[in-house]
C-alpha positions in Angstrom: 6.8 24.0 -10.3 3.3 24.7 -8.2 3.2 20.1 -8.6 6.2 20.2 -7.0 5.9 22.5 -4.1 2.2 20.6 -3.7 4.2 17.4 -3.5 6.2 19.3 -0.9 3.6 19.9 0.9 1.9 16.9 1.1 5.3 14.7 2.1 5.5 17.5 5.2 1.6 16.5 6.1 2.2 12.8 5.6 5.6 13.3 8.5 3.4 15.0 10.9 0.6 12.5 10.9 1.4 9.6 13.2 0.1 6.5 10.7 -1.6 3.7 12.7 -4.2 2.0 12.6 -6.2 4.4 14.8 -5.5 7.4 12.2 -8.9 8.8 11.8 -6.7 10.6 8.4 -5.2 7.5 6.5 -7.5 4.7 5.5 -5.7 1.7 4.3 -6.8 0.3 0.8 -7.7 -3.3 0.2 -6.3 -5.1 -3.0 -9.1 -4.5 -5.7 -12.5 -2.5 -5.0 -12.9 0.2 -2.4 -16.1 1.9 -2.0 -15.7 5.8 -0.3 -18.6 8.2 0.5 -20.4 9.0 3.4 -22.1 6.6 3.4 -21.9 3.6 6.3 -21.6 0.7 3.9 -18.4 2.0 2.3 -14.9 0.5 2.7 -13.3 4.5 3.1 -16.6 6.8 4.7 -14.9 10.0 2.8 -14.6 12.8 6.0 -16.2 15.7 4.1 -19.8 16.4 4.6 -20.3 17.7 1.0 -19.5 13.9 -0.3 -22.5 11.4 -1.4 -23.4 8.5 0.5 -21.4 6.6 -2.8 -18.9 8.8 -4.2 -16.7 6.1 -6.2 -14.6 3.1 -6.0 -10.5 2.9 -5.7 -9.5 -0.2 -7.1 -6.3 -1.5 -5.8 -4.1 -3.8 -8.0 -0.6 -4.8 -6.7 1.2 -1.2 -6.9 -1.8 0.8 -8.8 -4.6 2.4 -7.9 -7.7 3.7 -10.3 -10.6 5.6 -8.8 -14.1 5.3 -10.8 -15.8 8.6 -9.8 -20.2 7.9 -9.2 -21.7 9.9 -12.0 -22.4 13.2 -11.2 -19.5 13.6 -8.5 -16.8 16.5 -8.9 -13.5 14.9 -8.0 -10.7 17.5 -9.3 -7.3 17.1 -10.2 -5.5 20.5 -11.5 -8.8 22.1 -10.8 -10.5 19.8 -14.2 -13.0 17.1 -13.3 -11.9 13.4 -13.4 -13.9 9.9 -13.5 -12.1 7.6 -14.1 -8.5 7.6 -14.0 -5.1 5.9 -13.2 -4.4 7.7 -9.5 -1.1 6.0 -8.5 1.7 4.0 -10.0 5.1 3.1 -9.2 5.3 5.6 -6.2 3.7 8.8 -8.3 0.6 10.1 -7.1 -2.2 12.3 -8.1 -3.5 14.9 -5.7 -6.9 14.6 -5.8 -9.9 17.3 -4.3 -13.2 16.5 -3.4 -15.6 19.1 -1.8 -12.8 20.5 1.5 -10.0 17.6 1.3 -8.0 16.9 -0.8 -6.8 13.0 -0.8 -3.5 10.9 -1.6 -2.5 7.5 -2.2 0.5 6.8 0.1 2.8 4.0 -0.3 3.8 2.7 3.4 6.5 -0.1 3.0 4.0 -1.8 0.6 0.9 -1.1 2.3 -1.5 1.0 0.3 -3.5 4.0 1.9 -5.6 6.8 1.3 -4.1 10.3 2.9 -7.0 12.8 3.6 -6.0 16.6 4.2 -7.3 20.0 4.2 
């Protein structure tokens, strides 16, 4: 039940954020590797202080996403520690946390992005 209400909850954040381009909330994904972390050289530059300046890679292939945590990051899903693991398919996604976000792949008539929230 609690995956349900969160799921709840993150389709009523997803209606009140206006998705552009300009979204400083939603990065879009690139088919295969996308680096996130602080860091300036990443694809995604994560919005949480606590993050590393490399804090993993989301791959993007067709309609799936994997992320690849960097060793010793704490990315949590159901409050247990993930590295490397299968984060959407076929329009079901994980809700991820990392440090104070937590973070969504969306699926936006076939355009693939990454959904930060608090």
């Amino acid at each position: 039940m609690s995956q349900f209400i969160e799921e709840i909850d993150v389709a009523k954040q997803t209606r009140q954020l206006r998705i552009s381009e300009n979204n400083s909330y939603i990065h879009w994904l690139n088919e295969g590797a996308n680096y996130f972390g602080k860091g300036a050289s990443n694809n995604i530059i994560y919005p949480g202080q606590e993050a590393a300046m490399f804090s993993g890679i989301l791959f993007l292939n067709r309609d799936r996403v994997l992320i690849r945590v960097a060793a010793g990051e704490r990315i949590m899903h159901k409050k247990k520690s993930i590295d490397n693991i299968l984060i959407y398919e076929r329009n079901t996604s994980l809700v991820l946390e990392y440090g104070s976000f937590k973070f969504q792949v969306i699926n936006e008539q076939g355009r693939y992005g990454l959904l930060f929230f608090l």
